[in-house]
PADREN-942313 format. One record per residue (C-alpha): residue number from 1; z, x, y. Coordinates in steps of 0.02 Angstrom, whole numbers, plus 32768, in hexadecimal, padded with zeros to 4 digits. Layout:
! residues N
@k: NUM | z: Z | x: X | y: Y
...
***
This chain:
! residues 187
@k: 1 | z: D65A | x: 7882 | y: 7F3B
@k: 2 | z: D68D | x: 7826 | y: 7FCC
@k: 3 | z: D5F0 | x: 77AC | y: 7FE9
@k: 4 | z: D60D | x: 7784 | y: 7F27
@k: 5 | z: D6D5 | x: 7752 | y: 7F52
@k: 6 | z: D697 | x: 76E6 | y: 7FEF
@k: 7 | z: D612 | x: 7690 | y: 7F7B
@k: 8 | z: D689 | x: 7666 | y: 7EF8
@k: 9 | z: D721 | x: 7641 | y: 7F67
@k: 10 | z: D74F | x: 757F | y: 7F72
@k: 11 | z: D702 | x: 7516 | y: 8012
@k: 12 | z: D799 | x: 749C | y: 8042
@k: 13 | z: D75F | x: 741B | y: 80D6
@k: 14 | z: D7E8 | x: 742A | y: 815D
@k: 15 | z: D84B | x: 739B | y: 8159
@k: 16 | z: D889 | x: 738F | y: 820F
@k: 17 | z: D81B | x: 7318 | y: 8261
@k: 18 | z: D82F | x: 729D | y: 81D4
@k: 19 | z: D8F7 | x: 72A4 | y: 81F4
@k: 20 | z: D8E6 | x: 7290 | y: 82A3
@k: 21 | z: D870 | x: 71F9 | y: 828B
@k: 22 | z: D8DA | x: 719E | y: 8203
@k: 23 | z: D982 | x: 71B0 | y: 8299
@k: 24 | z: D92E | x: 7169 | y: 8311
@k: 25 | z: D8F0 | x: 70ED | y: 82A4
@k: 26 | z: D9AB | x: 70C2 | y: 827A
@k: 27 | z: D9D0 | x: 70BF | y: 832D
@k: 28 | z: D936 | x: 7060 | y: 8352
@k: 29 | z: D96E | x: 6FBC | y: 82E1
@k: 30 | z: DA3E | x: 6FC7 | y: 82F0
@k: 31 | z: DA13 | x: 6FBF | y: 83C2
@k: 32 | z: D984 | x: 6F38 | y: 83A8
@k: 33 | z: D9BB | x: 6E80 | y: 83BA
@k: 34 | z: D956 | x: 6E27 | y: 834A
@k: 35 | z: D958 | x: 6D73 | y: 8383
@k: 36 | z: D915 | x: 6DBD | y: 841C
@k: 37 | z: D890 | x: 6E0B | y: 83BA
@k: 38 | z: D87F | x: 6D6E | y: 8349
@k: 39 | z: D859 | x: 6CED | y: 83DF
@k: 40 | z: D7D4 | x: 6D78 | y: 8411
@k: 41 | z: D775 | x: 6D74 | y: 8382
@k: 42 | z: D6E7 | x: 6D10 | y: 8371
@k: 43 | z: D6DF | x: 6C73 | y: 82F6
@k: 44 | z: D62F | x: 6C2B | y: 82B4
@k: 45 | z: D66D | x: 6B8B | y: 8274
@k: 46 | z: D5E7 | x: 6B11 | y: 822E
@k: 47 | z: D59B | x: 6AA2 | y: 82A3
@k: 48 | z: D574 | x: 6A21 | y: 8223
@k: 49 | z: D639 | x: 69E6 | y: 821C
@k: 50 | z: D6AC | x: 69AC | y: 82A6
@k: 51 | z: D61E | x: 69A5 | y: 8325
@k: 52 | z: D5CB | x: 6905 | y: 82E8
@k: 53 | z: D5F0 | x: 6864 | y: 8341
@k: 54 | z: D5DE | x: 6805 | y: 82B0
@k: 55 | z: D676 | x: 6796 | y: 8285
@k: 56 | z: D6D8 | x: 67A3 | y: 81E1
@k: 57 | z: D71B | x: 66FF | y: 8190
@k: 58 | z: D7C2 | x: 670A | y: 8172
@k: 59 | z: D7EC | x: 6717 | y: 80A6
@k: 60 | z: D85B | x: 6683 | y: 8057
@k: 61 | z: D8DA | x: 66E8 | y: 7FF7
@k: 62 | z: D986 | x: 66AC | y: 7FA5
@k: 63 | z: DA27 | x: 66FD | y: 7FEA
@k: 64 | z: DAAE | x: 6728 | y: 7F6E
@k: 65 | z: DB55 | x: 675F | y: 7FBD
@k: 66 | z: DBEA | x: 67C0 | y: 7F71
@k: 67 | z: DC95 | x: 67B6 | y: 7FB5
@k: 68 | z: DD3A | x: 67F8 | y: 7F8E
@k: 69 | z: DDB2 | x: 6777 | y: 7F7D
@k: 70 | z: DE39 | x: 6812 | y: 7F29
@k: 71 | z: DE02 | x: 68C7 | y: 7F30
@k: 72 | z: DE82 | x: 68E6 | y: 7E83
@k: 73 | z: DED5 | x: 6973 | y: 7E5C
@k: 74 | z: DEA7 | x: 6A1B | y: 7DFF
@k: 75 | z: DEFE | x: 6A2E | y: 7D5A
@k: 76 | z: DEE0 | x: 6ADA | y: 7D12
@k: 77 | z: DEFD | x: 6B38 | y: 7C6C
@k: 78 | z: DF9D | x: 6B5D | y: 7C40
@k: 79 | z: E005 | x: 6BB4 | y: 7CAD
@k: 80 | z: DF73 | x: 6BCD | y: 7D15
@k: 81 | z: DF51 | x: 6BB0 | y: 7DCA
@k: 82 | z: DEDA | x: 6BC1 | y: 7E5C
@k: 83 | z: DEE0 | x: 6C6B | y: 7E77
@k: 84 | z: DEE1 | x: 6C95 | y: 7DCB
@k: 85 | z: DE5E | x: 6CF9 | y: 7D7D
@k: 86 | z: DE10 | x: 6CD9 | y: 7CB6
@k: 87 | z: DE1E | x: 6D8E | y: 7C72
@k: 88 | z: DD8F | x: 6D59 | y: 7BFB
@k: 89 | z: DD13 | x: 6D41 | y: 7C80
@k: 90 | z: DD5A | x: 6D96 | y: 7D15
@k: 91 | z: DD4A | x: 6CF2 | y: 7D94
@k: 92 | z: DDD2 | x: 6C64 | y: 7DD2
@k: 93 | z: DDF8 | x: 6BE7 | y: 7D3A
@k: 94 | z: DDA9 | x: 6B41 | y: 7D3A
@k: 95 | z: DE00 | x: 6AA9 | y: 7D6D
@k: 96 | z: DDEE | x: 69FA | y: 7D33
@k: 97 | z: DE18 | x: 696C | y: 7DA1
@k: 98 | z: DEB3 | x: 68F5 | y: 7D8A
@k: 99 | z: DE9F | x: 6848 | y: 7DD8
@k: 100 | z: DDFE | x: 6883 | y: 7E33
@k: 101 | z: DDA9 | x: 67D0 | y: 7E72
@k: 102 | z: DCED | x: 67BC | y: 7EAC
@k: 103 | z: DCA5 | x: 66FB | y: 7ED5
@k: 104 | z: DBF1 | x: 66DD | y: 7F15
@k: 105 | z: DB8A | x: 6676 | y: 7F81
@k: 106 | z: DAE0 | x: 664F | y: 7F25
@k: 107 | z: DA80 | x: 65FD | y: 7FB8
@k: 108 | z: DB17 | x: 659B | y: 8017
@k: 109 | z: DB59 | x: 657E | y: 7F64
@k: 110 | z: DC0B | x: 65D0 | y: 7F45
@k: 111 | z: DC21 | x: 661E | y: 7E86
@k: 112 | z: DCB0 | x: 6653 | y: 7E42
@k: 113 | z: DC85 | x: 66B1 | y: 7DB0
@k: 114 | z: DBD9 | x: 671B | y: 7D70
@k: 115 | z: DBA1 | x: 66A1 | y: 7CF2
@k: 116 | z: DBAC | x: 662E | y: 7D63
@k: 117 | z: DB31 | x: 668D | y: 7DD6
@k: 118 | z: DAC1 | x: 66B0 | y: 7D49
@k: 119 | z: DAA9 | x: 65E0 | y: 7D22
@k: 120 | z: DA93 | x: 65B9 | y: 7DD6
@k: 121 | z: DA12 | x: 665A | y: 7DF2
@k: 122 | z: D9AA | x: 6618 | y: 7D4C
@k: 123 | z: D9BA | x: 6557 | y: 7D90
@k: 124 | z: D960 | x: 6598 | y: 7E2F
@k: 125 | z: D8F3 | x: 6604 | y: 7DDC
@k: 126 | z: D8A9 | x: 657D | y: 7D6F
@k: 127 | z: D897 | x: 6508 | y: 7E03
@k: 128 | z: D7F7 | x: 64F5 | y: 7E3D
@k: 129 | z: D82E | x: 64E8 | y: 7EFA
@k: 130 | z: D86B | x: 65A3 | y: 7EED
@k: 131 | z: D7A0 | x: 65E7 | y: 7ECC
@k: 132 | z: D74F | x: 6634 | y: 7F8A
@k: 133 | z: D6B0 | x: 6669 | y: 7F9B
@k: 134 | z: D674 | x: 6708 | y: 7F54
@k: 135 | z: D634 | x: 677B | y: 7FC6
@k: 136 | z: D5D1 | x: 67ED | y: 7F2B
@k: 137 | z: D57D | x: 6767 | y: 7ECC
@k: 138 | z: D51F | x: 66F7 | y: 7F4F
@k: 139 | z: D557 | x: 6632 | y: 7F24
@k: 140 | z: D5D9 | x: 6678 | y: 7EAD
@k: 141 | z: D691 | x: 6655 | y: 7EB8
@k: 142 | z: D72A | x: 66B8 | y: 7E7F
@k: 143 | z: D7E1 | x: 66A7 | y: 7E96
@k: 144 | z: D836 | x: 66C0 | y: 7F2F
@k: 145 | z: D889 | x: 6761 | y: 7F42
@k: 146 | z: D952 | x: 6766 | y: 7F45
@k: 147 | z: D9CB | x: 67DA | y: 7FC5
@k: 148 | z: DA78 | x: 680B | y: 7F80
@k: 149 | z: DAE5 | x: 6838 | y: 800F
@k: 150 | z: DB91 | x: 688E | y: 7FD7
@k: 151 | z: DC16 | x: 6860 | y: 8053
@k: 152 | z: DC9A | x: 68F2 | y: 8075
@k: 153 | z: DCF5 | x: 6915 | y: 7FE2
@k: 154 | z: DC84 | x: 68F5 | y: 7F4C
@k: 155 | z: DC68 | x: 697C | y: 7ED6
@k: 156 | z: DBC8 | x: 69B9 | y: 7E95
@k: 157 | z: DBFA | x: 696F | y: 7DFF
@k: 158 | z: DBFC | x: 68B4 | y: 7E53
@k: 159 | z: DB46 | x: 68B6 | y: 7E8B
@k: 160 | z: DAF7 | x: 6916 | y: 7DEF
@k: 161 | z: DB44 | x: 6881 | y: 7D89
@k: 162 | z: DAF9 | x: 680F | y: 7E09
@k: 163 | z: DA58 | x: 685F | y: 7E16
@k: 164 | z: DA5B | x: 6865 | y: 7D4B
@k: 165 | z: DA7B | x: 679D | y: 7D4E
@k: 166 | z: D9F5 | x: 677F | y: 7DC8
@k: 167 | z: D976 | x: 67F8 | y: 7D6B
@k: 168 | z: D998 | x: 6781 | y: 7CB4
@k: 169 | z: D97E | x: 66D7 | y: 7D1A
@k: 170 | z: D8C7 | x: 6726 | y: 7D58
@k: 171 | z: D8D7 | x: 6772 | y: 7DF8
@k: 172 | z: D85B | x: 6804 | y: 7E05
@k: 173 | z: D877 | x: 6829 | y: 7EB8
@k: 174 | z: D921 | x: 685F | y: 7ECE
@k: 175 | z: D95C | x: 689A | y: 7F81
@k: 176 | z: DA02 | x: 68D7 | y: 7FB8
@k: 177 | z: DA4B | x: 68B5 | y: 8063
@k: 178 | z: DAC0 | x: 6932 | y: 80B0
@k: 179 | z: DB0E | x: 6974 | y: 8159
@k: 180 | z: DB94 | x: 68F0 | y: 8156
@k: 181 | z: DC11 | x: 6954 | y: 818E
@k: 182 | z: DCA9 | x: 69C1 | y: 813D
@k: 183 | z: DD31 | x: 6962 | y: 80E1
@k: 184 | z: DDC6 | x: 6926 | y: 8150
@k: 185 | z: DE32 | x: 698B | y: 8188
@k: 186 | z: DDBB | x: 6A29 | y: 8170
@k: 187 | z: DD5E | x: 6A81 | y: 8216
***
């Protein structure tokens, strides 16, 4: 009876080399330094871009800037605050801002309010002074592309209604500038 027990009895693999690999596999990556590993590494770029000496034209494109004139104050529910939580939803209220004031510089043109932007954005989008070559359609012409730069401060709230205005006056090619620093007063 015994070579019919040993045929029937259960094969398990032994599972002790696959522990000891998986350790020093953990000990492997926490000791590793990976931007030591990363500048090691090989990277096949393509040669077709950045090695050309070909020159690039530089693109006409119109500048819209957004400064803070007042940054405004939160107003909240009632009775609530900053550090108050919405026990419907589980995050920090919303806030609406009192007395929060925005102008713009359209070009070297100062605005003072968003409708104002929107007239002077379709006024230059109807000129025909404001159409650059296109690069797609040989001979072809298209309007110039426009930057919005948001100057410390500004919401996101300021430059979607400013990208929105410049999007109804006709401007397909919509950039957004950044790296202007952190808001005074902020490190």
């Amino acid at each position: 009876m015994s070579a019919i027990e040993d045929a029937q009895e259960e094969v398990k693999p032994d599972m002790t080399p696959m522990i000891d690999v998986v350790f020093l596999m953990i000990i492997f990556f926490i000791c590793i330094d990976f931007k030591v590993l990363e500048s090691k590494l090989p990277a096949y770029l393509p040669k077709d871009k950045g090695s050309q000496n070909t020159k690039v034209e530089p693109q006409e494109q119109l500048s819209i800037k957004i400064y803070v004139d007042n940054k405004g104050t939160p107003t909240y529910p009632d009775g609530a605050n900053a550090n108050s939580i919405n026990p419907n939803t589980n995050r920090p209220y919303r806030f609406v801002l009192k007395d929060h004031r925005i102008r713009w510089e359209v070009g070297p043109k100062p605005i003072a309010d968003l409708k104002a932007v929107k007239d002077e954005l379709t006024k230059i989008a109807l000129d025909p002074a404001s159409q650059v070559k296109d690069e797609t359609a040989p001979g072809g012409k298209k309007l110039m592309s426009c930057v919005i730069e948001a100057y410390p401060g500004t919401f996101y709230d300021d430059v979607a209604k400013t990208a929105d205005a410049a999007n109804d006056a006709g401007f397909k090619e919509i950039n957004f500038g950044g790296g202007l620093g952190p808001a005074p007063g902020k490190k």
